[in-house]
C-alpha positions in Angstrom: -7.2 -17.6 -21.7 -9.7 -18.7 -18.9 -10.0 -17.7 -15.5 -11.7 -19.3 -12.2 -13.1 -17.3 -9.5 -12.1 -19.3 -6.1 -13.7 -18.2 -2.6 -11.3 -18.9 0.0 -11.1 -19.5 3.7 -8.3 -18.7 5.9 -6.1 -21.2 7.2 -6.5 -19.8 10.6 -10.2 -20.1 10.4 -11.0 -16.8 10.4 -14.3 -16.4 8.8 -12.9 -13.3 6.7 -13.6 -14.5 3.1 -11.3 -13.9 0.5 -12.1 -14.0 -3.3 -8.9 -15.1 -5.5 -9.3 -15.0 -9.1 -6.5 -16.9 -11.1 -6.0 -16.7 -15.0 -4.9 -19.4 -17.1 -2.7 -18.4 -20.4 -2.9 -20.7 -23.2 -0.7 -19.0 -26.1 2.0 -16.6 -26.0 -0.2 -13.3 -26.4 -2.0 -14.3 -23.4 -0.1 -12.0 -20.8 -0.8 -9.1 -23.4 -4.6 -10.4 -23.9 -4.9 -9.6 -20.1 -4.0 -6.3 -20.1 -6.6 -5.6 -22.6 -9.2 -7.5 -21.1 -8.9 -5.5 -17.7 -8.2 -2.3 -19.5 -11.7 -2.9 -21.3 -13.4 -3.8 -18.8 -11.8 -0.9 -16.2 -13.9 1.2 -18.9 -16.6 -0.2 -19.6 -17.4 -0.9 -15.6 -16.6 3.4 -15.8 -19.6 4.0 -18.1 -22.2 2.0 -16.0 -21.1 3.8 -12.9 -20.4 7.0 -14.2 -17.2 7.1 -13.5 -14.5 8.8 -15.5 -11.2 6.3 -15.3 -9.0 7.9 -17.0 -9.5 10.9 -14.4 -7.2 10.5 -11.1 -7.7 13.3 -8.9 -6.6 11.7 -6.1 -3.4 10.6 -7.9 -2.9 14.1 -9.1 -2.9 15.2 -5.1 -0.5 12.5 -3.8 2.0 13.6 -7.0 1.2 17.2 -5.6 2.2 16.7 -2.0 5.4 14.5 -3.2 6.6 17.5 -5.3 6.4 20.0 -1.9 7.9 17.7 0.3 10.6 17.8 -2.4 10.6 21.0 -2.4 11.3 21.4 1.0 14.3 21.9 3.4 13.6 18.9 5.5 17.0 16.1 5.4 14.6 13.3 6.3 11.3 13.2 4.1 9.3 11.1 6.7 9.5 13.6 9.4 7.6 15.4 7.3 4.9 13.4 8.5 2.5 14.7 11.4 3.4 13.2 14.5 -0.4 12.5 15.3 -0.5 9.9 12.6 3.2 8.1 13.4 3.2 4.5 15.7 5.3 1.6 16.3 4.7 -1.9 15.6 4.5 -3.0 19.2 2.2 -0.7 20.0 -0.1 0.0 16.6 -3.5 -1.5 16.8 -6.8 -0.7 14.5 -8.8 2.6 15.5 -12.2 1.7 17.6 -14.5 4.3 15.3 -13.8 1.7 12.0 -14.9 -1.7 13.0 -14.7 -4.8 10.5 -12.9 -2.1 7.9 -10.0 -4.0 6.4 -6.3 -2.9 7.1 -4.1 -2.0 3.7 -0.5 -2.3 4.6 1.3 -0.1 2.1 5.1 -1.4 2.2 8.0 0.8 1.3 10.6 -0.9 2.3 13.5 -2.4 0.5 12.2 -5.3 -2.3 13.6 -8.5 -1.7 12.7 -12.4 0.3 13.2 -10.7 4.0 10.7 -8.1 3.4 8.1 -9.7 1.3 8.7 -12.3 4.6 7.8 -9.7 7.3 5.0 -8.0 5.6 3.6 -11.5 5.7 3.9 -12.1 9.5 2.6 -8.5 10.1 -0.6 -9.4 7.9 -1.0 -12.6 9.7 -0.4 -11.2 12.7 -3.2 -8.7 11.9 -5.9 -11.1 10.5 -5.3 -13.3 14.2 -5.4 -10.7 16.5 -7.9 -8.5 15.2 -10.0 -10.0 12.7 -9.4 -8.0 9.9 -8.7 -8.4 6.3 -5.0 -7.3 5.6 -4.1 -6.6 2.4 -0.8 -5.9 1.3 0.4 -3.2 -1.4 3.8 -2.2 -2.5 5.0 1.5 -3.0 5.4 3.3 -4.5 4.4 1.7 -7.6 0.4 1.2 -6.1 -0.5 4.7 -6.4 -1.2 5.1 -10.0 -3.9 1.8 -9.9 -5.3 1.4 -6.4 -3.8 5.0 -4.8 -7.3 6.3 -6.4 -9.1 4.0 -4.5 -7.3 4.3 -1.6 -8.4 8.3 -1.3 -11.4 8.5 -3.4 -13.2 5.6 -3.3 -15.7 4.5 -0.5 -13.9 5.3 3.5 -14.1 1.3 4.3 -10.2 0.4 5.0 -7.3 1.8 7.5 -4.0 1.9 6.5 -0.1 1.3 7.8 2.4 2.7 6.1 5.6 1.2 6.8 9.3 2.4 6.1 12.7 1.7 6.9 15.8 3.1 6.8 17.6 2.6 3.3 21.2 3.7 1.7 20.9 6.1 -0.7 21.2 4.9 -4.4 21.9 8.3 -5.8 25.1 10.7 -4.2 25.0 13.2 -6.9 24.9 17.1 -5.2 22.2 17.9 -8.0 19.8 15.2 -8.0 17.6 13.5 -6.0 18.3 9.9 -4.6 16.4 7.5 -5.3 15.3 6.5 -1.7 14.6 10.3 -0.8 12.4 10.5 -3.6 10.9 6.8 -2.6 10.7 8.5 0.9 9.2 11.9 -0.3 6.2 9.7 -2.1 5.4 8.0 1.2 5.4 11.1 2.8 3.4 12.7 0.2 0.8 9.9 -0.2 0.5 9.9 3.6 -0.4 13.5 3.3 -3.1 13.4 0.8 -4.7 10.2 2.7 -4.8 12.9 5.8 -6.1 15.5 3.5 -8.9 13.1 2.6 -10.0 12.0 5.5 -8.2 8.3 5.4 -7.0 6.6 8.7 -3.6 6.6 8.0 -0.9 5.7 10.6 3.1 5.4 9.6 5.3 2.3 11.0 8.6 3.3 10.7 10.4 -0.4 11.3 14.2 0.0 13.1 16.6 -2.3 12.8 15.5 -4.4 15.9 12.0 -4.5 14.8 12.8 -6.0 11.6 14.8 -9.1 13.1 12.1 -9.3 15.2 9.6 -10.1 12.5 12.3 -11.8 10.4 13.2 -14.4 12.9 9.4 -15.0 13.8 8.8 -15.8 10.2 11.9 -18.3 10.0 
């Protein structure tokens, strides 16, 4: 296995580095070599900065705040949301009081081409028109690796949330559907970024919106 570290430039020219590192397998146990490597070196990296990894507070709290929107007697798990922190795309731009901090869009829409598509016109879109670094996670599988970081670590990104509307996987009167649940750990992560202090702002994309971006990326 080998790796090469490879500082990039933007195709647009905006001088926002990024730093891609790509890993080259060369037997069959390489995938699983990987995960060690990282694994080893998430702890090791947690002794020299005295940091505990295997200890997610922050994880705990989003998990927290998913179970009592659960809980609750709300039919739509995003309107659990604060109205303070809610936007649209057309009007959303990044808060004045964090300049240069990078933008995490945290998708939770439906997986498949025409998403991953339109989360990649909406990061363009923000690296031209603003300047900033966009990175793009996918929920809600991101919050037990960089949903730590996200709350706990150091206050130097603002985040989008973004949702859409979604059939329901699950009809069963005594269970929970799958996109309520999906819908209930937005909400909750949203909650425990709000809790913590994290510029936070939800994007919840209608139907006309998403053609919008859809056709602009065709």
């Amino acid at each position: 296995m080998a790796g090469e570290f490879v500082l990039r430039q933007d195709q647009n020219s905006i001088s926002i580095p990024s730093l891609e590192f790509t890993l080259t397998f060369d037997s069959e146990l390489g995938l699983a070599e990987s995960f060690f490597l990282w694994e080893m070196v998430t702890s090791i990296l947690g002794i020299f900065l005295n940091v505990n990894p295997f200890d997610e507070p922050d994880v705990t709290l989003a998990k927290t705040k998913c179970s009592r929107c659960l809980e609750s007697s709300e039919k739509n798990m995003l309107d659990l949301i604060p109205s303070s922190h809610k936007s649209t795309w057309s009007t959303w731009t990044p808060q004045k009081n964090a300049p240069g901090a990078a933008v995490i869009v945290l998708d939770y829409l439906a997986q498949n081409d025409k998403s991953h598509s339109m989360c990649e016109v909406i990061c363009q879109t923000i690296e031209q028109n603003f300047g900033r670094r966009c990175i793009r996670q996918m929920g809600p599988r991101y919050l037990h690796s960089t949903g730590q970081l996200f709350k706990g670590g150091v206050d130097q990104a603002e985040f989008i949330l973004l949702t859409q509307d979604q059939p329901e996987l699950l009809h069963s009167p005594s269970s929970i559907g799958f996109t309520r649940l999906k819908h209930a750990q937005a909400s909750g992560d949203v909650l425990a970024m709000i809790e913590k202090g994290r510029r936070v702002t939800h994007i919840h994309l209608d139907p006309k919106t998403l053609d919008e971006l859809f056709q602009h990326q065709s």
